[in-house]
C-alpha positions as a Markdown table, in Angstrom:
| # | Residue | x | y | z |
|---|---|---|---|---|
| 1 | Unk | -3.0 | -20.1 | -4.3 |
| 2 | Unk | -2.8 | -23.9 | -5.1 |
| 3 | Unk | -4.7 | -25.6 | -8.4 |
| 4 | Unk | -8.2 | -24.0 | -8.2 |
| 5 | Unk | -9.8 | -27.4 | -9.6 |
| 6 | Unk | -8.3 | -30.6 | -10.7 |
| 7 | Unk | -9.9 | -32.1 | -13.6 |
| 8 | Unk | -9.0 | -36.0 | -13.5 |
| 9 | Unk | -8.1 | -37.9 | -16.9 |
| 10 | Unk | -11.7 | -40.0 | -16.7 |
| 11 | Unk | -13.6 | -36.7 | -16.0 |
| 12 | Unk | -11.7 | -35.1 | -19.1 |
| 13 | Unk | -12.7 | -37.4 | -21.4 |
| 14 | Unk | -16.2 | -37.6 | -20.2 |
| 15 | Unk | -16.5 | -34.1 | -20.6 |
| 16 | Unk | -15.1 | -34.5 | -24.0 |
| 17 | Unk | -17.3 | -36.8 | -25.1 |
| 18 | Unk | -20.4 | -34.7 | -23.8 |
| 19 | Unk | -18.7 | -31.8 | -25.9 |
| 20 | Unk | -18.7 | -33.7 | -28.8 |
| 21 | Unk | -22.4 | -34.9 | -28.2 |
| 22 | Unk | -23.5 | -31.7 | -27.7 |
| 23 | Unk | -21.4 | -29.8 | -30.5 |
| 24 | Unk | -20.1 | -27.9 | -28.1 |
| 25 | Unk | -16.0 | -28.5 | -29.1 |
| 26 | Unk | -14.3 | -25.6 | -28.2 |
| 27 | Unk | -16.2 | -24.4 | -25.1 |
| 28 | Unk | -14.9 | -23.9 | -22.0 |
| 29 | Unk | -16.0 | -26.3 | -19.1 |
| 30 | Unk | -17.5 | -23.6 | -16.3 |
| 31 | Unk | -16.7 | -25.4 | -12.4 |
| 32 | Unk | -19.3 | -23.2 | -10.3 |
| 33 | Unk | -20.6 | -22.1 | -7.1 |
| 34 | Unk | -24.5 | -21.2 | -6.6 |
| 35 | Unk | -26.8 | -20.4 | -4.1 |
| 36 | Unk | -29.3 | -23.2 | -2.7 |
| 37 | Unk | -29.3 | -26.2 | -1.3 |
| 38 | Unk | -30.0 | -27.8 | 1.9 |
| 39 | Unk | -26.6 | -26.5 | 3.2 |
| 40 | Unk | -26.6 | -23.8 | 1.3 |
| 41 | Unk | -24.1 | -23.8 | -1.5 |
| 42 | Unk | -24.7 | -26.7 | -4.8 |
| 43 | Unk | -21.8 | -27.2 | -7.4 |
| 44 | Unk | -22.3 | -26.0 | -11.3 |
| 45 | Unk | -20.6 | -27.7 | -14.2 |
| 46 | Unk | -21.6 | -26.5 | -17.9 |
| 47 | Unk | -20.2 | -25.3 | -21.5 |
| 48 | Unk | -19.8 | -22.0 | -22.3 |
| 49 | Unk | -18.5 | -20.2 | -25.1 |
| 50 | Unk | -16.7 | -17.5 | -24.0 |
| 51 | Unk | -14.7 | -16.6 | -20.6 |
| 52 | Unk | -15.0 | -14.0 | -18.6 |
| 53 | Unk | -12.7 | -11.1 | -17.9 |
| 54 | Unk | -12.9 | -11.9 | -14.2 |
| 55 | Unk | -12.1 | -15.7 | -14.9 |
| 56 | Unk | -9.6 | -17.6 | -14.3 |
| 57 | Unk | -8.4 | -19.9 | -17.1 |
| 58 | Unk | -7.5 | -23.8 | -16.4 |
| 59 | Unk | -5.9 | -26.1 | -18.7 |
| 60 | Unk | -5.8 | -29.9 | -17.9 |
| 61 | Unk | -6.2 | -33.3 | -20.1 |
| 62 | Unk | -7.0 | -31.2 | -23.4 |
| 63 | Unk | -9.9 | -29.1 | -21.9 |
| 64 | Unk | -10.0 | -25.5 | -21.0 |
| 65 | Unk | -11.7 | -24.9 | -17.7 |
| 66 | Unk | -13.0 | -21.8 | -16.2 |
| 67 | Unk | -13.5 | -20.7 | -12.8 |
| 68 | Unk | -14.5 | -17.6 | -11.7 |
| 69 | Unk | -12.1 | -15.4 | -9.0 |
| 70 | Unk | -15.4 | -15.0 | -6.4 |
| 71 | Unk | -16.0 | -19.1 | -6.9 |
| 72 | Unk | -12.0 | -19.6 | -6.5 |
| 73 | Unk | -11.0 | -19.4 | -3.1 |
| 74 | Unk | -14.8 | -21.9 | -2.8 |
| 75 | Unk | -13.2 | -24.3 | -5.2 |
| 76 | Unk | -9.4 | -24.1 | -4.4 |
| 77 | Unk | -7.8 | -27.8 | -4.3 |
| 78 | Unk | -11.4 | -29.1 | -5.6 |
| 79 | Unk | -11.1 | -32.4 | -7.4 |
| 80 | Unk | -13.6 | -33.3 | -10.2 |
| 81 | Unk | -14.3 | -37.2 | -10.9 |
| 82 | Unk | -16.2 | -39.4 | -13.3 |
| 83 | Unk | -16.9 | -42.7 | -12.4 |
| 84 | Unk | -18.6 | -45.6 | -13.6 |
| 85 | Unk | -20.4 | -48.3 | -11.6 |
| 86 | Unk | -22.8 | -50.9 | -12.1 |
| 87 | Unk | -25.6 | -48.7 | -11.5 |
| 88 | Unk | -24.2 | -46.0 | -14.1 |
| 89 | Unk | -21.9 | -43.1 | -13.9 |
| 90 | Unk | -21.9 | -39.7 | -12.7 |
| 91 | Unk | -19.2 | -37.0 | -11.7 |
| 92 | Unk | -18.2 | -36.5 | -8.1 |
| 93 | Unk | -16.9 | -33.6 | -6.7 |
| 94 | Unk | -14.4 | -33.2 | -3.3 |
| 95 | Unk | -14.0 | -30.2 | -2.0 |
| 96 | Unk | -11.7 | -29.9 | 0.8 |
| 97 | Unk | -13.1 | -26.8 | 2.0 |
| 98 | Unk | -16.3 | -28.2 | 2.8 |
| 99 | Unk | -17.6 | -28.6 | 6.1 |
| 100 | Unk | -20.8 | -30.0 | 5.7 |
| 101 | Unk | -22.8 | -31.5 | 3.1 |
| 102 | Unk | -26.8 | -32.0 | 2.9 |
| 103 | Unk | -28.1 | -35.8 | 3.6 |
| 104 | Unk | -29.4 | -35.7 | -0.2 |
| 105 | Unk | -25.6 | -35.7 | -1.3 |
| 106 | Unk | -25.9 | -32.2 | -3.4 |
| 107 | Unk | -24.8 | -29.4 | -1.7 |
| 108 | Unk | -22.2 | -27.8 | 0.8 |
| 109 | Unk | -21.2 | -24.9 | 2.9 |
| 110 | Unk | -17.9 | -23.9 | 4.2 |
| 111 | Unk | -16.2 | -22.5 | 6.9 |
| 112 | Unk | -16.1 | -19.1 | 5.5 |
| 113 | Unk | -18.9 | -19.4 | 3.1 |
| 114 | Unk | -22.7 | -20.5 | 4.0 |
| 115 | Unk | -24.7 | -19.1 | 1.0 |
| 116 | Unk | -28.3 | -19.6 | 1.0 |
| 117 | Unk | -29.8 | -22.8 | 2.7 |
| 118 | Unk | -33.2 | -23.9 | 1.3 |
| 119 | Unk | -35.5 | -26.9 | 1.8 |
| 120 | Unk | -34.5 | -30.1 | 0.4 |
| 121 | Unk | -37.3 | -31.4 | -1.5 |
């Protein structure tokens, strides 16, 4: 299996930053697949404490990542961004196993995976 997620340098230290915000130094970044969504599958990015047994444990720019081994084969060769603009910032996500994404730009399905389309609202 190739890198499950990359975490660029400017999405490290973003998530750094929002660590130290937060006062969550020394949690794990969780990279996630959930139901829902107008194509049936949205990304999940969050802290949390302590990793699975199931997980899979990423290391990259100073920041432990954690993906699960159901998410993995999702995720696998993902690419997680932050970039800034004039009209703010915001992470972005490429996953190379998706093959179609909802017009409102926040969820995905794959070839072997459609999860649970919804509405958009």
């Amino acid at each position: 299996m190739n890198q499950v997620v990359e975490i660029t340098e400017s999405a490290a230290y973003r998530v750094k930053e929002m660590m130290r915000h937060n006062g969550e130094e020394g949690s794990y970044l969780r990279v996630a697949v959930n139901g829902g969504g107008c194509s049936g599958l949205t990304y999940g990015l969050g802290f949390e404490k302590e990793k699975g047994d199931e997980d899979i444990l990423l290391t990259q720019h100073g920041i432990e990542v954690v993906v699960s081994n159901e998410d993995a084969a999702i995720l696998e060769g993902t690419k997680v961004d932050y970039k800034e603009s004039l009209m703010g910032g915001g992470f972005t996500i490429e996953n190379p196993n998706a093959i179609a994404s909802c017009g409102c730009g926040t969820s995905f399905r794959t070839a072997k995976k459609e999860g649970t389309p919804q509405d958009c609202e």
